[in-house]
N, C-alpha and C positions, 0 to 999 in steps of 0.2 A: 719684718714685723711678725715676731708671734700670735697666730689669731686666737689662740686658747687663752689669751695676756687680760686679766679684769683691770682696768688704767685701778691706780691707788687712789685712791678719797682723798683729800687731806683740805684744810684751809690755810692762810699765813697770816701771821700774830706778830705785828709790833714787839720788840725785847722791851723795848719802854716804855709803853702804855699796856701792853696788852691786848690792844683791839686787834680785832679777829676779820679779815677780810678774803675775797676770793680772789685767788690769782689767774691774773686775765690774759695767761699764756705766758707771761715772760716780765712778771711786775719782781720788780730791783726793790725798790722803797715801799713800805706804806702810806698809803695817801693821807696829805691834810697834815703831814706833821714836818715839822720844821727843824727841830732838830735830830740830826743824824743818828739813826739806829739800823742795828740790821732785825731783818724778818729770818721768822722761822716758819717751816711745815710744823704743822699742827695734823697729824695722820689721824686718822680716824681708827685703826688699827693699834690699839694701844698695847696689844703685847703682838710681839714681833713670830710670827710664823716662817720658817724659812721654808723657802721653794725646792724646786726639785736641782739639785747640783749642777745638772745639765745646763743649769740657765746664766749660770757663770755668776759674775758680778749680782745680776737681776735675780739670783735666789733668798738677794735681799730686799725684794722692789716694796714690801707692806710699807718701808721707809724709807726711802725714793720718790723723790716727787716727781715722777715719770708717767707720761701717757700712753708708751710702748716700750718695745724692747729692744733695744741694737745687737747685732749679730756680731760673734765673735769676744765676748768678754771674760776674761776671768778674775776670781774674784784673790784676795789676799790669804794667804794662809798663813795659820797659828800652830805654833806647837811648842812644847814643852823641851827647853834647854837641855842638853849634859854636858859637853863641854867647855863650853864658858859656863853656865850654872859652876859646874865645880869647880873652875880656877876661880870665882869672885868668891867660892862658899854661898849660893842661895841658893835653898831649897823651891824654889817656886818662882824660876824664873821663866818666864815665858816671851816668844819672841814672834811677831806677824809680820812674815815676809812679803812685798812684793817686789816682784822680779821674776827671773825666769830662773829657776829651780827644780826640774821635772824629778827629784828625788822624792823631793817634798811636794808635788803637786802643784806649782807654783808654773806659771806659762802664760805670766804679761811678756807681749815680744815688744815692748818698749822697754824693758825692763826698769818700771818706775810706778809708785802707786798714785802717781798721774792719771793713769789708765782711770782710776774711779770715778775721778773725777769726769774725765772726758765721756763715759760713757753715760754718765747720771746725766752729767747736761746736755745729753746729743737725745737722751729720751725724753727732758723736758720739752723738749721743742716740740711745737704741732703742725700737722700735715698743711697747714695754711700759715706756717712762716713765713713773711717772704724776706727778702733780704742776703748780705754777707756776714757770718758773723764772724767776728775779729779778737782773734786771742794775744795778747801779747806775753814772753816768755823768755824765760833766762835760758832754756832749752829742753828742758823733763817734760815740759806742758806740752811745748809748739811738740814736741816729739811724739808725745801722746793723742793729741788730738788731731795733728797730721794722720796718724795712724787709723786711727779711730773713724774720721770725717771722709775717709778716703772710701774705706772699707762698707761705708754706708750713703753716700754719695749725698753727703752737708758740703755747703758752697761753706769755705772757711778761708780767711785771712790770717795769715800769721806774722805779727813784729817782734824776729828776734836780732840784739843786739850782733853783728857780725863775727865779731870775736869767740861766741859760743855757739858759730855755727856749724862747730865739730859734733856736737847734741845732735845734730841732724842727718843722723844714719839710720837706714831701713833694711829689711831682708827682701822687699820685693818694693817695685819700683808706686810712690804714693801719684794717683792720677790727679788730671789735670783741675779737678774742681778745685783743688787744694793750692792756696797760691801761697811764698814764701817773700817777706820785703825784709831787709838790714836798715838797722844805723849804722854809719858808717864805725871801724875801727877807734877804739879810744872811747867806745859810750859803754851803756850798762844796762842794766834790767831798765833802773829808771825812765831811761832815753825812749826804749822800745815802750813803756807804757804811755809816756808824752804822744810818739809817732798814734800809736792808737784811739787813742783821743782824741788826735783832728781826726785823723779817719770817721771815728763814732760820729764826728759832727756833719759829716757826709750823708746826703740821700743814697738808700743804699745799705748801708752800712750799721749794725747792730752789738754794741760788746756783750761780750760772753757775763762779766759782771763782778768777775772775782770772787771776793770773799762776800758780796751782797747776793752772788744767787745762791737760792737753798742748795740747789742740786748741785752744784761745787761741793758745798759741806758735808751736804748730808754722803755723796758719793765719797768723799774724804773719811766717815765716821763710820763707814763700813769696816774699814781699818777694827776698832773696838768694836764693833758686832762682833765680826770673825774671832777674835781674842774674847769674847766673855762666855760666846756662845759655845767653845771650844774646851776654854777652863771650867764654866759652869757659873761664874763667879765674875765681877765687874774686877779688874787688877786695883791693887792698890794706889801702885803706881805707875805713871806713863811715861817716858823718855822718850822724845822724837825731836829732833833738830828743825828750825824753824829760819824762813825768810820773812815771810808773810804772817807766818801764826795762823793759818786760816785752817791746816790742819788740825792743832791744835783745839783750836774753837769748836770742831767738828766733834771733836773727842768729848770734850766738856756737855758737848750738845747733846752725842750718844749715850751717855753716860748718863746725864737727866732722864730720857726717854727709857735705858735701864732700868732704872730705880724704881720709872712706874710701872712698868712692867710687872715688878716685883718677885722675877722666880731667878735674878743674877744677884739678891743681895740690895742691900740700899744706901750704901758707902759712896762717899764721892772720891774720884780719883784724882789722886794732887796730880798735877800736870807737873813736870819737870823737863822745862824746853831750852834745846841748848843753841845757840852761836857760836861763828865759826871767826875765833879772830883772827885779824884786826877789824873785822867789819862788826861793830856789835852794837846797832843802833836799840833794838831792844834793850837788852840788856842795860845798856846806859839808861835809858826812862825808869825802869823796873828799880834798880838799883837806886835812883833818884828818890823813888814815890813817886813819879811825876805819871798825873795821867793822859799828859801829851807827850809827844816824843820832842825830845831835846833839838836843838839848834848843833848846825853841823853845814861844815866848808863841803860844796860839792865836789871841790876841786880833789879835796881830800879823801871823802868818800871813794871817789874813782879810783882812788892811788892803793886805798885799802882793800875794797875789791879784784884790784890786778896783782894781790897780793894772798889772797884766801885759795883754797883748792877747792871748797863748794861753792862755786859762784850760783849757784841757784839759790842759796840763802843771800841772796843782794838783796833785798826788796828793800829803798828807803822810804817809802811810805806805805808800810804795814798798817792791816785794819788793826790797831793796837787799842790807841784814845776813843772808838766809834762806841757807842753803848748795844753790849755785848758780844764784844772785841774781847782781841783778848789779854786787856787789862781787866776785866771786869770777869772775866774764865779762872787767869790768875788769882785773882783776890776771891772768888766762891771755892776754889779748890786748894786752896795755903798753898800757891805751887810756885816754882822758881826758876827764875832765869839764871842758867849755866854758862859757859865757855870753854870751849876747846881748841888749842892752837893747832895748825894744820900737821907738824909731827906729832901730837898728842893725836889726832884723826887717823894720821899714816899708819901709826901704831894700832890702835885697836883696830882699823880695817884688817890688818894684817893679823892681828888675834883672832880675830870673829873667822878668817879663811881658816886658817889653823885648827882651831876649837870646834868649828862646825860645821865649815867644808864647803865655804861659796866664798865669791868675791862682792865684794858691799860697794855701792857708791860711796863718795867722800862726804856726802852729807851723813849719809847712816853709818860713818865710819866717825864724826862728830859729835852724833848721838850715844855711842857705845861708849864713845870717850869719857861722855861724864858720868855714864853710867858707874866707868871701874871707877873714876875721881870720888865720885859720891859713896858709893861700897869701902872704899880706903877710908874717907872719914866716918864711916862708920852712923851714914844718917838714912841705909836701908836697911832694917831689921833683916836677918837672912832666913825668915818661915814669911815672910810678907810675900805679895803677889803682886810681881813684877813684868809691867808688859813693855818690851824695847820695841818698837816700832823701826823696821828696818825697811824705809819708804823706798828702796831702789837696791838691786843687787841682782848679781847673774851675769853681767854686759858683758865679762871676757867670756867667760862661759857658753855663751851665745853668741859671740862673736868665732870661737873656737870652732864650732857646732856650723854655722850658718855663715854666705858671704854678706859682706851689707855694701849696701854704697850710699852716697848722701847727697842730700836735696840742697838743691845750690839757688841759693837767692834770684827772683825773678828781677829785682831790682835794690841798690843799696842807697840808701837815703845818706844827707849828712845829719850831723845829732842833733844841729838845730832847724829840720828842713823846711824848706819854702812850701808856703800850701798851697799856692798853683803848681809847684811842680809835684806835688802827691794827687791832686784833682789829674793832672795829664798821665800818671804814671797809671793810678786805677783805670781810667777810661779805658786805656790801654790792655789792663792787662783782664779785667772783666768785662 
């Protein structure tokens, strides 16, 4: 903990009523209301001062709902395209890395803009916590906040589905507070966030929150600080690839808190968020009008998932229908749900190494995709301000660089497991 660190002010506001309450270390919902909304930080810092660089991530903390500082973060970097800019023709595209890219100043060693996340909510937390807190993870997260909780000594649970438990490589060995559990092979993101769930319902036991806590999003919306406070200017447009949308949301969120600001401009940014087919539970809702998510075989789901190259866009219950989800992000910013087939990913991943000289995740190789898709049909002006969000890249590059080895499950659940045998498994392992 940095002692020079003044905790941020802030309060948290209902999206749907607007009432304005005090968060009482770790409040998910606002009280008294019955239908589902998410809360936001309300900062008392209404134009955004950035910190000293040294402080990594936390040079963004005025919008941060944090009470200290974790050691070791770094934060996303922006810059201004030439190689891809000039094979799509835009004059103003700009692109905010996270990953590990020492060319660019880029030195997340998860290589994933995870990291943000994991760090904004490892400083929400206060010295009189008590508990396990429990992340569940398609593998960029558990990977991150493994990292992250290790490095800072948070008691953390992590449910990742077996099958992506290749995600779970390190360059130095993650200590023992940090505990790793499976579903067994053949389950999904899904599964691991079910396994969670009884967990949450355990003494003991605390979830991290998702897309309900601030410090998720707002550590997420650092992504767009970095990018406006870089261009000078809030981008036009956004492209980032989505499971959950909770990035996304972050964006829309930052991008409000922008506006009032008032020295980036007062433009809203269409969001344009893509999936990765065959899995495209968004997208089907969006496409529909519908502001719940559609009806869908699980059996199915799983088969279409075992079939995509970003499995970390699984999420089939994304905060989408929630008020101030992001249906509700969508429709304030005219923005649209894309798709990208996994050779159409293959492909621009392999353009973006070419063009600008790093290796992309498959998600951010998703997102690039529709970015050239949409540039071909000719619905990105090429003098407009273009932010690609490339939420993970660098991993062979730092793998090249660095040995890693990987964190092997303390125990592997089946995907529908018994809840006495998860109560004997935890006793056990905490």
């Amino acid at each position: 903990m940095a002692s020079q660190f003044v905790p941020t002010q802030y309060l948290l506001q209902s999206v749907k009523t607007g009432q304005e309450f005090v968060d009482k270390g770790w409040t998910l919902d606002a009280p008294g209301e019955d239908d589902p909304s998410l809360i936001r930080a309300v900062y008392e810092e209404v134009q955004l001062n950035l910190k000293d660089e040294s402080l990594g991530l936390f040079k963004f903390a005025d919008w941060l709902p944090v009470n200290h500082m974790l050691q070791g973060s770094a934060p996303p970097v922006t810059y201004k395209s030439e190689g891809l800019a000039k094979h799509l023709g835009l004059n103003n595209l700009y692109i905010t890395f996270s990953g590990y890219w020492p060319e660019k100043g880029a030195f997340m060693p998860t290589c994933s803009f995870k990291e943000t996340e994991a760090y904004s909510v490892g400083g929400r937390l206060t010295a009189d916590t008590e508990g396990v807190l429990v992340v569940a993870s398609a593998g960029n997260t558990a990977r991150a906040f493994a990292r992250v909780c290790s490095d800072n000594d948070i008691k953390l649970l992590l449910c990742v589905p077996e099958d992506n438990l290749s995600a779970m490589w390190f360059d130095r060995p993650i200590k023992s507070n940090v505990k790793l559990v499976s579903t067994r092979s053949g389950s999904d993101y899904f599964d691991a966030i079910h396994l969670s769930n009884m967990i949450c319902d355990l003494p003991g036991f605390f979830a991290e929150g998702g897309a309900k806590n601030v410090a998720r999003r707002d550590g997420m919306g650092t992504t767009v600080l970095s990018a406006a406070t870089f261009i000078g200017h809030i981008p036009d447009h956004y492209f980032q690839a989505v499971g959950s949308g909770t990035g996304a949301i972050a964006a829309w969120e930052a991008n409000q808190r922008l506006m009032v600001d008032g020295r980036f401009g007062t433009n809203i940014m269409k969001l344009r968020v893509a999936q990765n087919a065959p899995f495209t539970p968004i997208y089907d809702a969006w496409k529909a009008d519908s502001r719940q998510m559609l009806e869908f075989d699980n059996d199915e789901a799983r088969r279409q998932v075992e079939d995509m190259d970003a499995k970390v866009l699984s999420n089939r219950k994304p905060p989408y229908p929630i008020f101030g989800g992001l249906y509700d992000a969508l429709k304030d910013t005219s923005g649209e749900v894309l798709v990208a087939s996994n050779e159409e990913g293959r492909k621009a991943a392999a353009l973006f190494e070419e063009l600008e000289g790093c290796d992309i995740h498959p998600a951010a190789g998703i997102a690039t995709a529709t970015l050239i898709k949409e540039v071909e049909k000719g619905t990105v002006p090429q003098d407009d301000i273009v932010m690609l969000n490339i939420t993970g890249g660098g991993e062979e590059l730092f793998k090249r660089e660095k040995e890693v080895e990987y964190l092997k499950p303390d125990y592997v659940f089946d995907i529908e497991p018994d809840i006495e045998d998860v109560k004997k498994v935890l006793k056990d392992l905490f």
